[in-house]
Structure formats: C-alpha cells, structure tokens
VMD Tcl script that draws the C-alpha trace (Angstrom):
set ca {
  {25.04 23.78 -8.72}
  {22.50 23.56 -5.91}
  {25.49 24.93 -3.62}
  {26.71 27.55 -5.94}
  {23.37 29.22 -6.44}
  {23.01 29.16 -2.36}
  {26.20 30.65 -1.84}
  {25.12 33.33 -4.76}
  {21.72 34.10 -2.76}
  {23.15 34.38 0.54}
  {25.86 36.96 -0.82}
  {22.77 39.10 -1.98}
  {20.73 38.65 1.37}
  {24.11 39.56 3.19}
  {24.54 42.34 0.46}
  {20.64 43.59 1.16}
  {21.24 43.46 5.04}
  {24.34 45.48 4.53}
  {22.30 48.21 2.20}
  {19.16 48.40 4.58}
  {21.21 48.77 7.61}
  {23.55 51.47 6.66}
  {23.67 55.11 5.21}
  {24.04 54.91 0.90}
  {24.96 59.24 0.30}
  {28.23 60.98 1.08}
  {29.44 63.96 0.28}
  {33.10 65.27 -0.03}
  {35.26 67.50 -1.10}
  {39.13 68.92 -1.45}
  {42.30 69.99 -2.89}
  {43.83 68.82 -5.74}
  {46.85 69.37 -8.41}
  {46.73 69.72 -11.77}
  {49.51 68.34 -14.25}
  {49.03 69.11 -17.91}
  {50.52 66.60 -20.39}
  {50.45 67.71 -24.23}
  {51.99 70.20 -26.88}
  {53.32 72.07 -23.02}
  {53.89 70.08 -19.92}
  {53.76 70.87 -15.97}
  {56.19 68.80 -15.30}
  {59.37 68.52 -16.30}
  {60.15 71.56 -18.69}
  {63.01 73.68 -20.48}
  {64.01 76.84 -18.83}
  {61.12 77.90 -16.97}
  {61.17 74.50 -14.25}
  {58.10 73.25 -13.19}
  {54.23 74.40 -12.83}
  {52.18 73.06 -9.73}
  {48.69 73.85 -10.25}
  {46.61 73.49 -7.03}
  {42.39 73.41 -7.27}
  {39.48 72.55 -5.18}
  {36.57 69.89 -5.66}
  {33.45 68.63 -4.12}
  {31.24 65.72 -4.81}
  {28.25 63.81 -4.06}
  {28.02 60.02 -3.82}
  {25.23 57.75 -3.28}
  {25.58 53.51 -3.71}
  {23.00 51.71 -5.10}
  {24.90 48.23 -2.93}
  {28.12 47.77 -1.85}
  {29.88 47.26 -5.16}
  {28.03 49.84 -7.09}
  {27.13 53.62 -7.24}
  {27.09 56.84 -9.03}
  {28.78 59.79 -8.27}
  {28.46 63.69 -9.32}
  {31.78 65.76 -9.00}
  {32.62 69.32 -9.53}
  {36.28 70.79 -10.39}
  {38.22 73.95 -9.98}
  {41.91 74.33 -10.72}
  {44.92 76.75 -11.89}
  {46.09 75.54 -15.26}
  {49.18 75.91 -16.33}
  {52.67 74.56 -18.12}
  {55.24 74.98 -20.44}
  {57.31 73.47 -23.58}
  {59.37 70.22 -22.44}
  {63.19 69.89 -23.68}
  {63.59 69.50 -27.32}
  {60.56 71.05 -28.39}
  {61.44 73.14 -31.06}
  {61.02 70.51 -33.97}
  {56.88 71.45 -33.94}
  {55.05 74.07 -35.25}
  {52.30 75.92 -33.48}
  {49.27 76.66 -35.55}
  {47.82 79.52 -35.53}
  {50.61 81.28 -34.62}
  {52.81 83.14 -36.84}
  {56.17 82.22 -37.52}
  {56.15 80.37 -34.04}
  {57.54 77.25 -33.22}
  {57.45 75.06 -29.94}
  {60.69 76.10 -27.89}
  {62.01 76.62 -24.35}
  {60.38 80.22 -23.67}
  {57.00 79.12 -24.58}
  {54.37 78.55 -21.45}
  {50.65 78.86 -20.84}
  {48.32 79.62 -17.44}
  {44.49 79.77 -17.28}
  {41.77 78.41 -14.69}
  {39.27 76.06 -15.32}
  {36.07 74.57 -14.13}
  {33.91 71.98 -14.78}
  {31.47 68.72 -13.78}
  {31.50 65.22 -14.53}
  {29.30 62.01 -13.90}
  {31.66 58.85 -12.95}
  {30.47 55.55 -12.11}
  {31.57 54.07 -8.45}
  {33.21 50.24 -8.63}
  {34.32 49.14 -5.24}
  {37.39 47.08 -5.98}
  {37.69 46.30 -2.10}
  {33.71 44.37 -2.37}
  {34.66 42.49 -5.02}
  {36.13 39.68 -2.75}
  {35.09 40.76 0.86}
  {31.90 42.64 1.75}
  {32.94 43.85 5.21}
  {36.31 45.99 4.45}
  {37.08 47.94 7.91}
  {40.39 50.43 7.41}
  {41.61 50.65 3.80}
  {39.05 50.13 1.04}
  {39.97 50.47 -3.07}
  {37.33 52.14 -5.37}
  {37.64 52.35 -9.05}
  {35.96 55.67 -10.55}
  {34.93 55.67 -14.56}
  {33.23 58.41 -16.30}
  {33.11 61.93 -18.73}
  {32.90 64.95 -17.71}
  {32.84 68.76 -19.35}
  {34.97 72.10 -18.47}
  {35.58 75.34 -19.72}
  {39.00 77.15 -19.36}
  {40.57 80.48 -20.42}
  {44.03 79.55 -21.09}
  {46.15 81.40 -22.96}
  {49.79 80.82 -24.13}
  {53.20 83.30 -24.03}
  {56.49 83.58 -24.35}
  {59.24 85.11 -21.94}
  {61.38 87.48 -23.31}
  {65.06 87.71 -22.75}
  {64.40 90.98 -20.64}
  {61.75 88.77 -18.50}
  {58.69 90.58 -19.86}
  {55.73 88.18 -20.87}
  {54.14 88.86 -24.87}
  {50.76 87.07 -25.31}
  {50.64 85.23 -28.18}
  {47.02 83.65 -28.36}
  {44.49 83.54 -25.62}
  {41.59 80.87 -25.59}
  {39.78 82.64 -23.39}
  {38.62 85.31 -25.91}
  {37.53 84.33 -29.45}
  {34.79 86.11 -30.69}
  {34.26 83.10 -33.20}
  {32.94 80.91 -30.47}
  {29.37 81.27 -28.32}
  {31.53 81.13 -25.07}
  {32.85 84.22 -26.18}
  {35.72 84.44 -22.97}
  {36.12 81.28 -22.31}
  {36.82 77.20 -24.54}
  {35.90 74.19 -23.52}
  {35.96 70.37 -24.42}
  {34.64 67.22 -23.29}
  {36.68 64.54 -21.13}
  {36.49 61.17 -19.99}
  {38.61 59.80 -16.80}
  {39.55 56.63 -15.04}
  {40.39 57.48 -11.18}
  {41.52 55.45 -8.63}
  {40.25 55.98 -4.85}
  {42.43 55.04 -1.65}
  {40.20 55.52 1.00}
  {41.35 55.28 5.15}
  {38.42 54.92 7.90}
  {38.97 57.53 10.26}
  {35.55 57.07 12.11}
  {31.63 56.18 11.11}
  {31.21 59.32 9.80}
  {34.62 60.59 8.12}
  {36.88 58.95 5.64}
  {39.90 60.34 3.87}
  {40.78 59.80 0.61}
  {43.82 60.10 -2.04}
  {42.63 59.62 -5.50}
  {44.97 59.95 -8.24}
  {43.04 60.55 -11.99}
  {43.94 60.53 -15.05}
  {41.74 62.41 -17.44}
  {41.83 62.34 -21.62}
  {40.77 66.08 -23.02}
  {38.82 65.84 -26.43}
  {39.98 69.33 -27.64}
  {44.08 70.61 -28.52}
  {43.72 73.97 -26.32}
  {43.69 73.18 -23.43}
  {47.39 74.10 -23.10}
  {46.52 76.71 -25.39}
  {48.65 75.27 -27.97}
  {47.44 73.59 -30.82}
  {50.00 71.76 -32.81}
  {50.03 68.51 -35.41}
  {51.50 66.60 -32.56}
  {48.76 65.09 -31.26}
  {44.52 66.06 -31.41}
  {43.67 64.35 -27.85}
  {45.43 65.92 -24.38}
  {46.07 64.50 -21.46}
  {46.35 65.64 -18.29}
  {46.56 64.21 -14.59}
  {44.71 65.09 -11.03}
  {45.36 64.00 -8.20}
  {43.19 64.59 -5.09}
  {43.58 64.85 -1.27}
  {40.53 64.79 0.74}
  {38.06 63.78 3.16}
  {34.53 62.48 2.57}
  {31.41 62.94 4.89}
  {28.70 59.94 4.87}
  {25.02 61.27 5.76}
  {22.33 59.61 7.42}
  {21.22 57.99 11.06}
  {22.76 54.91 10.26}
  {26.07 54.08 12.08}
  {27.86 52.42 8.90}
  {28.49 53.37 5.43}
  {27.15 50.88 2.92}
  {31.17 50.34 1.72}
  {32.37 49.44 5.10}
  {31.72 46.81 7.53}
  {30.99 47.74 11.18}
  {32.98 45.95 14.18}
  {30.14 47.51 16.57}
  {27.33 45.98 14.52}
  {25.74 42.81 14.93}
  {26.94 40.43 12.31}
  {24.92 39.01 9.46}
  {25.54 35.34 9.50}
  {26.94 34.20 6.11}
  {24.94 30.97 4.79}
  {26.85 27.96 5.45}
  {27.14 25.48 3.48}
  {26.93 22.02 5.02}
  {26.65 18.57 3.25}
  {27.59 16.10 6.10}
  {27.53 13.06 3.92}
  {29.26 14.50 1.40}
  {26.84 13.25 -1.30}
  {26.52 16.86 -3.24}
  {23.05 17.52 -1.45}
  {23.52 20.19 1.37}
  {22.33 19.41 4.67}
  {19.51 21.92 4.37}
  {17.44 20.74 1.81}
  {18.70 16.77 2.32}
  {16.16 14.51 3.62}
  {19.10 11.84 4.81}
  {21.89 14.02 5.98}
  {24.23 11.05 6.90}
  {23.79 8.92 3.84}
  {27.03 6.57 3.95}
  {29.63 7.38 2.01}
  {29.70 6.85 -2.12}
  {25.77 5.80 -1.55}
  {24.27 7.20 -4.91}
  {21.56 9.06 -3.96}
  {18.20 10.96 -5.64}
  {17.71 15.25 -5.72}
  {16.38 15.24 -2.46}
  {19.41 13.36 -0.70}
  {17.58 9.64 0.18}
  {19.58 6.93 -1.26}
  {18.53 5.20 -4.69}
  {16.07 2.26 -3.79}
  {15.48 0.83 -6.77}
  {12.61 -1.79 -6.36}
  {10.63 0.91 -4.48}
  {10.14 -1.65 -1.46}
  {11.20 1.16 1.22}
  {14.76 -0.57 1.33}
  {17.81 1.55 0.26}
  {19.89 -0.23 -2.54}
  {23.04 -0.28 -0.29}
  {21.14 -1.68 2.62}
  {18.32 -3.99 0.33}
  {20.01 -7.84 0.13}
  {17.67 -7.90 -3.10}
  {18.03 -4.36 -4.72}
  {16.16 -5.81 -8.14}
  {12.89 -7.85 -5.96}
  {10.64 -5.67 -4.16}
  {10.82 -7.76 -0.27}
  {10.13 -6.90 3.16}
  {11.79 -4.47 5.49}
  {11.98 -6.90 8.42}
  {13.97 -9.08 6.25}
  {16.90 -7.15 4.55}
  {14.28 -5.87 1.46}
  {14.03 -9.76 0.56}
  {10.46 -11.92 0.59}
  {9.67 -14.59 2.69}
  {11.12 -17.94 1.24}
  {8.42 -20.40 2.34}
  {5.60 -22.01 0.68}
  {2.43 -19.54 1.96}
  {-0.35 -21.52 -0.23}
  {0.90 -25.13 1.31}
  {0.73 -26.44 -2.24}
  {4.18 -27.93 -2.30}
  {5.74 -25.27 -4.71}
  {8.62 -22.47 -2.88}
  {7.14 -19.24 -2.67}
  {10.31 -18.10 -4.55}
  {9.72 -20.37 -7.66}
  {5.62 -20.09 -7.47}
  {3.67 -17.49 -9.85}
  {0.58 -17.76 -7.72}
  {2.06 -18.14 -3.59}
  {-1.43 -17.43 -2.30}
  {-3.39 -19.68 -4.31}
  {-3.14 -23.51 -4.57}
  {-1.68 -24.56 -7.31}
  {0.25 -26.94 -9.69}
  {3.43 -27.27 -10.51}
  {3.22 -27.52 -14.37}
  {1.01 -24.48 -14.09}
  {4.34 -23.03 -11.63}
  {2.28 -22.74 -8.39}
  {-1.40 -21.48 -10.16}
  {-4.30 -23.54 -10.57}
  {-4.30 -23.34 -14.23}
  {-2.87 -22.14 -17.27}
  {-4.60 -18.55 -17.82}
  {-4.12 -17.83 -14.05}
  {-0.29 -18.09 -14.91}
  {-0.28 -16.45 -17.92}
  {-2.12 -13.36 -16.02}
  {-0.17 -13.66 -13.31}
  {2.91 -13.74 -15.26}
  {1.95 -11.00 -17.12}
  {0.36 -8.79 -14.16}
  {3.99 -9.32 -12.30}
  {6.88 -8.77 -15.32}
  {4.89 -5.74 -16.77}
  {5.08 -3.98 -13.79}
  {9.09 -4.39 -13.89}
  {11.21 -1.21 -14.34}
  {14.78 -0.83 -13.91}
  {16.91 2.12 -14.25}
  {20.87 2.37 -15.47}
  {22.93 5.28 -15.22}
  {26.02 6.76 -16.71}
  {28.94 9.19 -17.03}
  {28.45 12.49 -18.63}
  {28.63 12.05 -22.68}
  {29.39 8.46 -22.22}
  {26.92 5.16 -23.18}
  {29.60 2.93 -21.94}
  {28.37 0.56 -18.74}
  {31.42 0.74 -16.42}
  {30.12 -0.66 -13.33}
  {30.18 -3.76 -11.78}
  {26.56 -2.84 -9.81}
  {25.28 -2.23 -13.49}
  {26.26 -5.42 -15.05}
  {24.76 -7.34 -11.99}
  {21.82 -5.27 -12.89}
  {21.39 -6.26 -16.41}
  {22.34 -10.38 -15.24}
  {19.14 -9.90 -13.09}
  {16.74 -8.41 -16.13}
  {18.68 -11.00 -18.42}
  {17.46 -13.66 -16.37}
  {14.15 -12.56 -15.22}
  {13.52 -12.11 -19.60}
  {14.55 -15.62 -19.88}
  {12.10 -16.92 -17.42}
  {9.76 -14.95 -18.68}
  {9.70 -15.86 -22.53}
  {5.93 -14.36 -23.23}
  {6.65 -10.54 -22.43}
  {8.49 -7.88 -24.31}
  {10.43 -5.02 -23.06}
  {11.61 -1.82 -24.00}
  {15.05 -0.01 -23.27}
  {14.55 3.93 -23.43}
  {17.78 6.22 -23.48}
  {17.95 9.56 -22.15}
  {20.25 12.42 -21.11}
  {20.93 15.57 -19.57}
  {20.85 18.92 -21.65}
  {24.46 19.04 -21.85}
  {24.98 19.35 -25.85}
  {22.78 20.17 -28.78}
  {19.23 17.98 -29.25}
  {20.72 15.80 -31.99}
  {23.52 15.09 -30.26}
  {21.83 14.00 -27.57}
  {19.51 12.03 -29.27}
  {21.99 9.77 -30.67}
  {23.68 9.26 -27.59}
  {20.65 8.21 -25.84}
  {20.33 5.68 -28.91}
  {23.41 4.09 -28.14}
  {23.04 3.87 -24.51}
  {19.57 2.05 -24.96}
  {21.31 -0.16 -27.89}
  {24.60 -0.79 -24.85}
  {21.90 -2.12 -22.92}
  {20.05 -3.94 -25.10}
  {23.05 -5.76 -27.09}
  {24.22 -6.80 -23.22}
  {20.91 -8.47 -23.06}
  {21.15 -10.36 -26.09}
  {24.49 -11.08 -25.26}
  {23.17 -12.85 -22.63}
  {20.55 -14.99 -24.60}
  {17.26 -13.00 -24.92}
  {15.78 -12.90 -28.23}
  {16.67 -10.05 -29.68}
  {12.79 -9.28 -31.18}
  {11.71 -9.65 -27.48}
  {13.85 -6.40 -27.18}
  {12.75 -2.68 -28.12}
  {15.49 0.28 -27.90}
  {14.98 3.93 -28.48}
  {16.74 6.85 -27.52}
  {14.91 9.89 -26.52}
  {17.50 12.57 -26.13}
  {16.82 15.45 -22.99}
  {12.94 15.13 -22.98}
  {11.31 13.54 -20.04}
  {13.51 14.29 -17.45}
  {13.01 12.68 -14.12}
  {14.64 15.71 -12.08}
  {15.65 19.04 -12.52}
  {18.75 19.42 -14.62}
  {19.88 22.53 -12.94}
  {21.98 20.65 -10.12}
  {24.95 17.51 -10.83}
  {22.87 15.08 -9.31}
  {19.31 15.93 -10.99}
  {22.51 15.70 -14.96}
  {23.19 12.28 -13.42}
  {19.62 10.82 -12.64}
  {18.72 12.04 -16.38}
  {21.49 10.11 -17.58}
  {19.82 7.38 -18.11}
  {18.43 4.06 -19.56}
  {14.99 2.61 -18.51}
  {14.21 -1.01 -19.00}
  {10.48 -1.72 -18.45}
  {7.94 -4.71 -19.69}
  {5.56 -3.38 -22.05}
  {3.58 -6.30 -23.61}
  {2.62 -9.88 -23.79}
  {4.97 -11.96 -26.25}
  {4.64 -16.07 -27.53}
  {7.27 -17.33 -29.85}
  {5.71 -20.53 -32.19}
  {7.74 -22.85 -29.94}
  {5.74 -21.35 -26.63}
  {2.35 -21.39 -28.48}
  {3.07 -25.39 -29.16}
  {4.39 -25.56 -25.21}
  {0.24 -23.92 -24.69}
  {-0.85 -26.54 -26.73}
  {0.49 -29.65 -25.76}
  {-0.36 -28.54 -22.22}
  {-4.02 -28.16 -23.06}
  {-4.00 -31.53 -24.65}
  {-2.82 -32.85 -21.53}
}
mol new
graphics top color blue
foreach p $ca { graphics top sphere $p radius 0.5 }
foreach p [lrange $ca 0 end-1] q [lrange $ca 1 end] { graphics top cylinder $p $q radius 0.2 }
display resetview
C-alpha cells in the first residue's frame, strides 16, 4: 500500500508540474452541421431528399488539470428537415386535418449557449499525449429557434402551416425555445503549441416537440445531431497546453519505484535496502530481530537468547564467576555461587534473579491474514523454546495476548485474536506446562504495533505476544523451598 499511495502522489506532483508549467484557457471556434432527428428528419426523407444544415460556433475552455475542465460554448445553425418514408400513419397536432406525409418539411435558425464539462479520455492512462488526444464533453445547454413547418404543393408553391417563431401566447413572442443536454466527443490533432484542430461529433437530446416544428404523439423528447469541424487557439506565455505533453520541454521525472530486496519496503524509505531474500522484515525495512540483541533473526545462531554480536547473537559459554557452574546453566554468572542454589549464593538471590530474567521475556508469533493456524516450522521452534524456558522456570506465569489487523468488523476480530492466543497457548500445554501457569486473551485491532495502512505494518499486527507477567509456586515447589531451607 506504501507503493500504491507513492505512485498516487507522484502522479499528482507530475500532474501539478504539468498545470504550473503550461497555459490552462483556449479558445475556439467553427463550422458545424446540423441533422434533426424527430416527427421530420434531415436525413434520409420522402420526396424532398435531404437537408444539410451548416452553422458556426465558438467556445472558451479553461482546465482546472489535465483530466478536468469546464467549458462555455455558443451555437448558430440553419435548421431544417422533412417527413421520413412512411410517415403518414401520425397525426400532427395542432394542425387541422393534417397528417405526417411526404410533402411535409420545416426550416428555421437557431441559437443558443451551453455549459459542458471537459473529461480528457487521452489523460486517463498517459499524462503526456503528443499528436492525437480524445476528450469527452458532458453538459445542458439552452436555444431559441423560429422554425416553422410547410408543405409543397403539387404546383411547387410552399403553404405555411404553423410557424414557432410567432405565437403571441408565449413571452418570446417571435421566437421558442427548450432546454438540452449533450454528450460530445472531441478528436483533437496537434498542429503546433499554439493551434489544434478538432472534429467533434455531438449528439444533443431537445426537451421540447417543436423544434422540427411538428408536434406529434410520437415522441415528447427530440433529438438531433452536430457535428463540428474546427480549430482551437490555447492562450498564454507558456509553450504547452495543460492537455499535451511537450517534446521540447524538460521532462518531469516520474517517481520510481524501487524495492531492491524485494521485501515490500521501497528503497526510499528502507533502512536495509538489500535485506536477503524471504527475510521477514519490520515497517521500516530492517529484518525482525527478535531478542533485541542487535542480531537479525536470519543471521542470530540464538534468535530466542539475547547474545553478543561478536559471537553469532549467542553468549559466552564459560564459567565468568569461577564457581564451577557453566555460565549457560548458572542464574547468577557474575556472582559466586552454589549449585543447589543454580550458580547464586542463596536461595532469594535465585528466586530474584529468576524472576528479574523470565519477566523480562517477550516473544512475538505471527500469522496469515484471517487465519490463527501456526504453519511454520520457525514458529513451532519458537514455541519449543518458550515451552522449555516455562518448564525451567516453574515459579513464573505468562500471558499469551492475540491481536490483528483491522481487516473485518471488531467482533470478528476479537474472536480471532482469542483463538490465536488459545493456538498458542494449547501448543504450550501440549508440551507440558501447566495449563494455570498460562493466561490467553485476545484483544482484537487495538494496540497496534505499526501502522495498518501498508501489508507489512497488517502482518506485524497479526499477532500473538507471549510475555512473563508474575511470580508463580505450585505446593510441590513451596515444599522444594522448604526442604531446602531445612537443609
């Protein structure tokens, strides 16, 4: 997750560069062709052939980054059409007696303005397009128009029949009007830094019936198709448009992403770059040393007994206190000792000493995401070593806390922490340690150790703790105190 986020930033610092470094307003403009599609069509007609309406338009753009930006367009245009084959079948309100039919076409003009929203298609994969570049356009508009429908005559006069442009009813006394909303698609070609041409094909949906000037009970909603030829002009001193990318300029460096070791840490933020291979490793990208003794776990000869550097992360084997008892087996190696007191010079120094050394142990197990089984072999070594350090130490207790991530609901995670500290602690029992020497609780997602916002921090969460926490005497150890008093 660490990575993704990265890669996330560095597309908005490339993104920011691009913005700050190049012009965001355009302006254009062109010709266009209308192509009415409702109760009359331009295309594709009886008797009278086809209509080709030709316009004008102009816009202004300005991007807000190089995926998005608004744009403000005005619109000019001949209108025009007439019925399609097989027409007849509707009726035509509001005029009498008339029905759809092969003599029947309308002309006007209109005008109007709309607000679209700019999506570059091209930046949603690449940020530095340089010849051809695909831009989505999404938005409503509003026009007025004066059409108004006839019909030829057999002697090739024209009789009006209704205009739109004149209805005394309305406010706009000479001319309707009607809402629209469009979805356009721009193809735009690079001629230079400063000009671009662009084909746009549109397809607009009319709110109103009149537009043809022909209001039937064939449909309420008219459509009706532009498409647009033209060139667009980008302002500013900058040499580059915010849409494009710039051969001439100098480059912005994408981040990347490194992780020599391959242990999910990149290179820039780890602290051990080249970390062996399938070495688990903490947040920060050192390896896991878990008896804190300054000795990696893959390189420490005795991961579970804090030791030495100079001698594999083992201590000394040797007998420092000259009092005849192995360093390794005595619980007091400075001090002279005896050996019924294992190395100390008498009872309560061994019993403090015993206690001062096994409460400071802490041990750590961790496991697969939703999972409280112990899979591996390193693990089960792990829990041998605790096993056996409990059963030479028979007066301490210890607890076994479970945790995990924040994968899954709170419950959920509570009990699963519950039986990864009970997976540990019936292991442990397993292995002969008194089971009421033995404390397990589960503890869900609270008290993380790292961040749960990258893999590595979920796996170091996932988790079960095994630490000393008290002094412990069964009634056969308490008559072991005694009879060694006595003697």
């Amino acid at each position: 997750m660490i990575i993704n986020l990265l890669s996330k930033k560095s597309i908005n610092n490339i993104q920011k560069v691009l913005l700050d470094d190049s012009n965001t307003w355009a302006v254009g403009g062109g010709i266009s062709n209308f192509i009415m599609h409702g109760d009359l069509r331009s295309i594709g007609t009886g008797n009278l052939g086809n209509f080709w309406n030709f316009g004008a338009y102009a816009y202004v753009d300005k991007m807000f980054n190089p995926l998005l930006g608004m744009e403000f367009k005005v619109n000019y245009s001949k209108i025009s059409g007439a019925a399609q084959y097989f027409s007849n079948v509707y009726d035509i309100l509001y005029v009498d007696q008339q029905k759809i039919s092969n003599n029947l076409f309308f002309k006007g003009t209109s005008y109007g303005a709309e607000l679209n929203l700019i999506l570059s298609f091209s930046n949603l994969y690449v940020t530095d397009a340089r010849k051809w570049h695909a831009t989505g356009y999404f938005g409503a508009g509003y026009h007025q128009y004066d059409s108004a429908l006839f019909e030829k005559l057999s002697n090739g006069s024209n009789n009006l029949l209704v205009d739109f442009g004149v209805n005394p009813a309305r406010n706009s006394v000479f001319e309707a009007s009607s809402i629209y909303i469009s979805g356009q698609l721009g193809i735009k070609y690079r001629l230079n830094k400063r000009v671009d041409i662009e084909f746009r094909p549109s397809w607009y949906f009319n709110y109103e019936d009149h537009l043809d000037a022909t209001i039937s009970n064939k449909q309420d909603w008219e459509t009706f198709f532009v498409t647009h030829i033209g060139v667009a002009i980008k302002l500013g001193e900058k040499k580059i448009f915010t849409i494009w990318g710039d051969e001439d300029k100098e480059k912005v460096e994408p981040f990347e992403i490194i992780d020599t070791d391959d242990d999910g840490v990149i290179d820039q933020l780890d602290r051990d770059p080249d970390t062996p291979a399938g070495v688990m490793v903490y947040g920060n990208g050192t390896p896991i040393d878990s008896d804190q003794d300054t000795v990696p776990d893959y390189l420490d000869k005795c991961p579970f007994i804090k030791g030495r550097v100079d001698n594999d992360g083992c201590p000394f084997v040797g007998d420092i206190d000259r009092d005849g008892i192995p360093d390794r087996e005595d619980k007091c190696p400075e001090v002279k000792g005896l050996e019924k007191y294992q190395g100390c010079p008498d009872l309560n120094s061994l019993r403090v000493t015993e206690l001062i050394t096994v409460m400071s142990y802490s041990k750590s197990i961790y496991f697969n995401s939703d999972s409280n089984s112990i899979t591996s072999g390193f693990y089960f070594t792990m829990l041998d070593d605790v096993a056996e350090i409990m059963l030479k130490n028979k007066n301490v207790t210890f607890s076994i806390s479970g945790f995990t991530d924040d994968v899954g609901t709170d419950d959920y995670n509570l009990k699963l922490s519950e039986k990864r500290a009970n997976e540990a602690r019936n292991y442990l029992i397993e292995r002969g340690v008194e089971m009421d020497r033995i404390f397990a609780k589960g503890y869900g997602e609270i008290d993380p150790k790292y961040q749960n916002n990258t893999p590595q921090g979920k796996q170091l969460n996932r988790r079960v703790e095994i630490k000393s926490v008290g002094f412990y005497e069964s009634k056969t150890q308490l008559k072991k105190i005694e009879d060694i008093k006595k003697n």
